[in-house]
N, C-alpha and C positions, 0 to 999 in steps of 0.2 A: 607055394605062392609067397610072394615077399607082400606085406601088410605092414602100412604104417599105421600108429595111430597118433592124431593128432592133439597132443595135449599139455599141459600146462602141470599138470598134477600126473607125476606117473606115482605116484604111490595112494593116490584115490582108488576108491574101491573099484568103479564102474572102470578104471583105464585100465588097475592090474586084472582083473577077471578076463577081459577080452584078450588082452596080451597073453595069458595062462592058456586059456581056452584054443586061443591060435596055437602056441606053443605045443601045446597037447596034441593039436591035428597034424602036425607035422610043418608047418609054415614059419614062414620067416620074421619075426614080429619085430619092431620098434616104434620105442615113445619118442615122437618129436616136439618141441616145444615152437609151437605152430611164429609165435612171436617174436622167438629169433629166427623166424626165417627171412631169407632176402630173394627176390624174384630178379631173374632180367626176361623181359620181354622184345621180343626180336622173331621177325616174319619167318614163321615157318621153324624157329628155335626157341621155343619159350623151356627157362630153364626153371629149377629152385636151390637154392644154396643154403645147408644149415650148419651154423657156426664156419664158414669157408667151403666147408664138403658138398658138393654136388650131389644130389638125391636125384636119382635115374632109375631105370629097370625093378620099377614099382608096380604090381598091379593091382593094388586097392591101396586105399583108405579111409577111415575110420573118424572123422570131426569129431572130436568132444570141444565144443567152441563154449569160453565162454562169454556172457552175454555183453561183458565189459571191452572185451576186444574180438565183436562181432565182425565189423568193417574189418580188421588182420583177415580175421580169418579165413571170412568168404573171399579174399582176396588171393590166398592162400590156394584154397580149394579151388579155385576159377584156375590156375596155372596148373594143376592135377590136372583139371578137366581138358586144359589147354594140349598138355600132354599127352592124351587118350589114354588116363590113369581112371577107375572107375572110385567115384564114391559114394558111400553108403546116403550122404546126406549133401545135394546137390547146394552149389553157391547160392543161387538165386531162391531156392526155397528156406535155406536158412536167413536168409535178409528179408525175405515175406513174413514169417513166421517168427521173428525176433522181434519187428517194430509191432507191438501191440495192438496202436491204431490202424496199422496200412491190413494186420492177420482181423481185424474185427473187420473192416470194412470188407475186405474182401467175404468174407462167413457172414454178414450182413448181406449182402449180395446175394449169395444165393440161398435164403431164404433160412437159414440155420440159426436157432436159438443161441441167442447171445444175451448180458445182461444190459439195460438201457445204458446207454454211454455217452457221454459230452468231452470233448476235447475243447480247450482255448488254452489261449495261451495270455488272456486278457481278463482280469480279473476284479472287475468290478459285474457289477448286474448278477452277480453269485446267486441270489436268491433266485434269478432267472434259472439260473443253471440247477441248481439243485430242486425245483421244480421238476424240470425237462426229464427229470429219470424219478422221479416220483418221492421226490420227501425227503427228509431226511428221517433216520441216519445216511449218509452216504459214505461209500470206497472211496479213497483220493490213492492212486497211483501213479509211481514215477514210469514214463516209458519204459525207462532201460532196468526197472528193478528187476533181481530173481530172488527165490529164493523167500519172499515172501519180504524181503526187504524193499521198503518205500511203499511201503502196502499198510493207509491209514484209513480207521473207523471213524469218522465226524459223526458224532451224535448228535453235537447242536449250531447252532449254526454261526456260534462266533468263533467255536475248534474248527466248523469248514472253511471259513474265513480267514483265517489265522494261518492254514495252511494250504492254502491256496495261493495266498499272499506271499507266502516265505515263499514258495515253490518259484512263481511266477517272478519274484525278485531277484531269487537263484539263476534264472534263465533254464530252468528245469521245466522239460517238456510232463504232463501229466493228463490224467483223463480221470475223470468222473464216472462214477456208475454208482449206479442202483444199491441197494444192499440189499440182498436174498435171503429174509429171516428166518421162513420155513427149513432151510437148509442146516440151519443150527449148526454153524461152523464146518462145516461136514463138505468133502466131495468125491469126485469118484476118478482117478487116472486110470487112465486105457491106455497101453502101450500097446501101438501097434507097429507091426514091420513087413512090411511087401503087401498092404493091401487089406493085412489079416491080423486080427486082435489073437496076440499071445498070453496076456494076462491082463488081469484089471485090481482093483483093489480101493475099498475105501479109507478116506484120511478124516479122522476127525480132531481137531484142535483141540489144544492143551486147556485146562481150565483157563477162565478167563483172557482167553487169549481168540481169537476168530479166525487166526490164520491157516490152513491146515497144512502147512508142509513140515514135513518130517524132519527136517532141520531144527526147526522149533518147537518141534517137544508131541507133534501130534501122532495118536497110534494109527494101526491099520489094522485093515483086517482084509480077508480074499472076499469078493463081492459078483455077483450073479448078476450080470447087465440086462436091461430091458433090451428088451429090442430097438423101442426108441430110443435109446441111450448109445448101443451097437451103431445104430441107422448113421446117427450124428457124429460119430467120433469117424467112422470109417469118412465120412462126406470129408470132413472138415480137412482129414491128413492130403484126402485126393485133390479138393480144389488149391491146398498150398503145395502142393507136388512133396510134401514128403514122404520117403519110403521108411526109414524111421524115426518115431516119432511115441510121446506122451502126449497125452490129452484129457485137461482136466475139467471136467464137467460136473455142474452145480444141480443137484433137484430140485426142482420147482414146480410149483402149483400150474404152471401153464406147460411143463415139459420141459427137458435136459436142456439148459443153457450151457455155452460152452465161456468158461472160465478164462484159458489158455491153451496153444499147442503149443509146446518145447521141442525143439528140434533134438536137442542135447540131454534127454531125461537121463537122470540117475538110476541105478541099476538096482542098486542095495534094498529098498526098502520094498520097490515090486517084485525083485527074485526071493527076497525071504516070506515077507509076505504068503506070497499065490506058491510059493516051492516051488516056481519054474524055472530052469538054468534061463535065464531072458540073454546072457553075454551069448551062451550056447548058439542060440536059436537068431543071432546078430548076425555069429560069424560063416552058419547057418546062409544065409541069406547073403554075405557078400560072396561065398563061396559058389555059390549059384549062378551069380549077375558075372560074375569073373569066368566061369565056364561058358555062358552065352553071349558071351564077348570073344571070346577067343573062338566059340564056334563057329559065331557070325563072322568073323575076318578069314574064314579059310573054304569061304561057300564060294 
């Protein structure tokens, strides 16, 4: 098969692993840097062009999007899909699942543990708002942050103020939530893919620090999911239509809140982690979707 994958970083862990792994199966692999690509769109002809070259006769790929040139990307993927090219991580579930607000409200919806949350974009009556999700301390989050970046602890209420304010002044979209103290900095990502948890594993934050991503200094360890914890993460990928997908979910005294879904999860710390090849079990899975594609067009 010829397999692109789309990415920014071809010497990132999670692009070269996939690209190796394809490699190894016998398929056709390359890294495209999804942002220089150019589209034309025309009835019945939708094309994609990178650096001049026409990319044609593709039958998967691969989105490693990231969150800063989301709108690229899914824009990107929409002319794949245009094309009857299959991909691992559908346009529209990645534009669900990237805006924070629109991925909570939807999991709000249908009845899934989330932490309390306030969105404005108007920041005076603060004290109203940091009521509304129970007290302070409270999270102040940028929409678009990943990575654990634009991800602040207001302990008192003139640091919520303070940065609610700058935020707001910024013209930086952000949300309010809760803070989950029983959690003790701590959470648990579930990667799943087609439907079905391949590995899990918990993140606990660096000293003094609250954030648990692995970028910033927190360990892991392999982790044994409840069943309510299973129940939720599997819900949560189905109702935003992704196939795969991380999802990081909080412990809490009233049951698994779900934290975020990442369409684009990182590979490195839950394949060393859990010891599971997780790029394997990717390519696993589009190799699959690529054969029931091509089944179904010869029925």
């Amino acid at each position: 098969m010829n397999i692109v994958i789309l990415s920014r970083g071809p010497g990132l862990y999670s692009t070269q692993q996939l690209y190796l792994e394809g490699e190894r199966r016998g398929h056709r692999m390359r890294v495209i840097d999804h942002v220089r690509c150019s589209i034309v769109v025309e009835k019945g002809r939708p094309k994609v062009y990178y650096e001049g070259e026409r990319i044609h006769t593709i039958d998967a790929i691969i989105p490693r999007i990231g969150a800063s040139v989301t709108t690229k990307g899914a824009a990107i993927i929409r002319q794949f899909e245009m094309m009857n090219v299959f991909s691992s991580v559908s346009s529209a579930a990645l534009l669900r699942s990237r805006d924070k607000l629109r991925c909570l409200q939807l999991l709000g919806m249908a009845d899934l543990g989330i932490p309390k949350t306030v969105y404005t974009d108007y920041s005076q009556n603060i004290s109203d708002l940091i009521r509304a999700v129970g007290g302070l301390p409270v999270v102040i989050k940028l929409l678009e942050g990943t990575h654990g970046l634009g991800v602040i602890l207001a302990e008192t209420q003139h640091t919520a103020e303070s940065v609610i304010e700058t935020f707001n002044r910024l013209k930086e979209r952000i949300i309010i939530q809760e803070f989950i103290k029983e959690s003790k900095g701590a959470d648990v990502r579930v990667f799943i893919i087609n439907g079905e948890i391949v590995a899990s594993m918990k993140r606990t934050a660096a000293p003094g620090d609250f954030r648990s991503n692995l970028h910033r200094g927190a360990s892991s360890v392999p982790v044994q999911l409840s069943k309510a914890e299973a129940i939720t993460a599997l819900k949560a990928v189905d109702i935003l239509g992704l196939d795969v997908a991380g999802v990081d979910i909080l412990q809490s005294h009233r049951g698994p809140l779900i934290l975020e879904v990442n369409p684009s999860p990182g590979l490195e710390g839950i394949s060393k982690t859990s010891g599971i090849d997780v790029a394997a079990e990717v390519i696993n899975f589009v190799e699959k979707k690529v054969k029931q594609k091509r089944s179904a067009r010869f029925r």
